[in-house]
Structures are given as C-alpha cells and as structure tokens.
N, C-alpha and C positions, 0 to 999 in steps of 0.2 A: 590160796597161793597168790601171789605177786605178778607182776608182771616178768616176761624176759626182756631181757636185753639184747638185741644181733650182735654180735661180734662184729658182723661186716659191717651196716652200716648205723649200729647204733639205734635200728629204732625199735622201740616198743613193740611187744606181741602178746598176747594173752595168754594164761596160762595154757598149759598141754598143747602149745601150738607146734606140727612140727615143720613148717617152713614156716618165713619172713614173707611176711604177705609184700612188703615193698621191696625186697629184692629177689626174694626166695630162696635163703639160704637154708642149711639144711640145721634145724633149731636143736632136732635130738641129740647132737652134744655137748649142749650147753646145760652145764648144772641148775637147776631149778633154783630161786631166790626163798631168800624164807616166804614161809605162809603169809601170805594175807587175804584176805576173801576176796572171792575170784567175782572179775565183773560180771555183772547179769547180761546177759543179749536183750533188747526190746524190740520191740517194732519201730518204735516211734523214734528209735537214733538211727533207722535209714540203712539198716544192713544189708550185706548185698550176698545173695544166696548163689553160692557156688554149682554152677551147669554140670562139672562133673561127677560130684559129691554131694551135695544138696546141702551142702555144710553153708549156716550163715556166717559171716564174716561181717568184720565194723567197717560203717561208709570210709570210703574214700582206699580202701586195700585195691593192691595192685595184683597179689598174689593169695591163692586161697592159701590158709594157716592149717587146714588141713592135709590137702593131697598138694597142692604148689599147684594147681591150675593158674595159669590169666584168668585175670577177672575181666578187664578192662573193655574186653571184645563185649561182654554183652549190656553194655548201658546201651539202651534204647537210644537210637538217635531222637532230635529234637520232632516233633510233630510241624509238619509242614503250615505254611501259614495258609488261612484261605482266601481262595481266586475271588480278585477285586469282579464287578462285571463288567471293566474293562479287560479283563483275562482271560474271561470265561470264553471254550470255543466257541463259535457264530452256528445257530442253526442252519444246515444244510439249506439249499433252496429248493429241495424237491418238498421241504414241510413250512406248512403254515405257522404263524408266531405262537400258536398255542401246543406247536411239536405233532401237531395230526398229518399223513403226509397227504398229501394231494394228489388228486388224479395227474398221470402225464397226459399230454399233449398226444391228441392223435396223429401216426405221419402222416402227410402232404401224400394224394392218391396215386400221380408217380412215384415216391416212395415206394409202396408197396407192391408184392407180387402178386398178379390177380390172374382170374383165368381158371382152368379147369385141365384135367387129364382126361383123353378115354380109353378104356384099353380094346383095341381093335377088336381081339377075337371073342370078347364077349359085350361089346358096345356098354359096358359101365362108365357110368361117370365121376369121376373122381374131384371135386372140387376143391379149387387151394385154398388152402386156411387160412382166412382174410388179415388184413394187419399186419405184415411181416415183411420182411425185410430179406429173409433167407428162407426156404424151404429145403428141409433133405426129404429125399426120397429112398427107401429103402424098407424094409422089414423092423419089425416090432419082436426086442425079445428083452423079456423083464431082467433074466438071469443076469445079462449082461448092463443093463442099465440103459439099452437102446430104443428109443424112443421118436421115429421120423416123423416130422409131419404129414406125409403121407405114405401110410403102410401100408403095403405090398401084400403081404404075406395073407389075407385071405380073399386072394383073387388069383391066387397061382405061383407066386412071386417065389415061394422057395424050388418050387419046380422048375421055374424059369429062371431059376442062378442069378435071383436078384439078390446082392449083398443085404446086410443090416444097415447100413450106412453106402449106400452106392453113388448119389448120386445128389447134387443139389442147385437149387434157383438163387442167382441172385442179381438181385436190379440196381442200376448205378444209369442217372441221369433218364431213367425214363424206359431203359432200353434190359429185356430179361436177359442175362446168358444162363448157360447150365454146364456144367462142369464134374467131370467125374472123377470119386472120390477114392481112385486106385484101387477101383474095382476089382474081384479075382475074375467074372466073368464080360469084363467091357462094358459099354456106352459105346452109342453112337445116333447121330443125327442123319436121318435121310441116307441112312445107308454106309454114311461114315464113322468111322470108328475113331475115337477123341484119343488122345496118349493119356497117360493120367495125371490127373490137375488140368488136363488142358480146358481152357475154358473158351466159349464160342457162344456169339449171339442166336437167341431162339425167336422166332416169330410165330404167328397165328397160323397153326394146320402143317407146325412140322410134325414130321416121323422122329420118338424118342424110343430107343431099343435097349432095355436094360437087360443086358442078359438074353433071354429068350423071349422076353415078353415086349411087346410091338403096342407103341401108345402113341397119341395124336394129342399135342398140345393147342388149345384153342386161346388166344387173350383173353377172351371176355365170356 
C-alpha cells in the first residue's frame, strides 16, 4: 500500500495509519491509495517509539500514527555540557585538597564546660564530659531517642522526677549558667526555684535540685 494523504494538512502518513502524526487527524476516513509496497521501519532512520503504545513511528513525527499520542514531550533533552574547573564547586574548608576531612580545632578551655556533679545523698561523682560547649542533664531513654550528657537515671534520678531532658550547662564568655528545660518537676539553685528557660549563672559549690535529687556543682 501507498502512502495517505491528510486531508487537513496535506502531509504524508504511512499506510494503516490511523492519525496524522503532524497534526493528528483522524486518518480512518480517508480511502486507502492504490497498493504500493509499504515502507519498511528501520533502526537506522531514527524512529521514534511511541510512550503510549510502543508503536514506532518515522523521525521527526509530531503525532503517534497509531493511537494520536504527542510525541514531541519525550526527545530527551540535550545532555548538559561538563563543569570547566573553574565551575566545579570549591572543596569545603573543613577537608584537605586531597578531599580527606580534617581534624577540627579543639575549643579555647573557657570555651568549654568543666567541672564535676555530686550527688549529695550518696557522695557520687559525676564528671562533665569534657570538650563541650553545652551539657544536658537528665535521664537516658533509647525508646525516645534521649540521650543526656549526664544520665541521671542510675543513681535515682527517675525516682527523684528527674525529666529526660531536664536541665542544661552552658558557658558564654568564661562564665557557666544552667538553665531549666521546662521541667514537669522543677530546678532550682540554692534553694530557688528557676521559671522555665530561665537561665542563671552557676558557680563552684552551688546546690542544683533537679526534681528530688540534691547535687553540688564543683568548677574544677
């Protein structure tokens, strides 16, 4: 068989096609032309295999000549050109030029929060874990994902209505405060009772009461 001819816009379609791949007209009532041997489809003339139907179609179609899909949405766009080494982003400065990262810098020893806990009624010591900048104090529970630097919880601390997250250190210019973390059962320094978030400077040999339990901050 022959080619068709669109009525609408005149252009060529292969036999048994039934839309106009360039406009998408509907081809099935247009009388067939006499025979002529029907084109063969190849590889190698670049056909473009229709998304919805899997029907190949000749390059350059707008429309699949099978079911009337767009074609046109799936040409691949162009493949991006590659980054000059003027383009390329700049390795972070926490790694070295071979991309390995580097130790950081240790803080400055004001920086850090130093010092120890004890808990009065059983004279334990509790040492702050060195290097930091912040400590919470509070209870240890996996289920939740709570994790304090110094845990409570096996020295009495659920008994004495110490939170998971109760309570925490932090240093700014040299000087500790400590600050409660709107506790269900309070803080307090020396006998007073903090509001929550209130924050207040601590010194060497104050009273810290989390809850029920009674502790003696030391500096050093």
């Amino acid at each position: 068989m022959s080619m068709i001819t669109c009525p609408s816009c005149n252009t060529p379609a292969p036999p048994g096609a039934v839309f106009c791949d360039h406009c998408g007209y509907d081809l099935r009532t247009v009388a067939p032309p006499p025979s002529t041997p029907p084109a063969v489809p190849s590889a190698e003339m670049g056909e473009i295999t229709c998304p919805n139907c899997q029907h190949l179609n000749i390059a350059g179609s707008v429309f699949c000549e099978n079911c009337g899909a767009q074609l046109t949405q799936i040409s691949p766009p162009p493949p991006a050109p590659p980054l000059s080494t003027a383009q390329q982003p700049p390795i972070p400065p926490a790694y070295g030029i071979s991309g390995v990262q580097m130790p950081a810098e240790p803080l400055p020893l004001q920086d850090m929060v130093t010092g120890r806990f004890v808990i009065q009624e059983t004279q334990v010591s509790l040492p702050i874990p060195p290097g930091k900048q912040e400590i919470i104090l509070g209870r240890e529970d996996p289920v939740s994902g709570v994790f304090p630097d110094i845990d409570l919880d096996p020295h009495g601390g659920h008994e004495a209505g110490v939170g998971r997250r109760h309570a925490r250190l932090v240093i700014k210019n040299g000087q500790v405060y400590l600050e409660d973390l709107d506790s269900v059962n309070g803080t307090a320094v020396n006998r007073q009772r903090l509001a929550a978030h209130q924050v207040v400077p601590l010194k060497s040999g104050d009273e810290v009461r989390l809850g029920k339990m009674a502790l003696l901050y030391f500096a050093a």
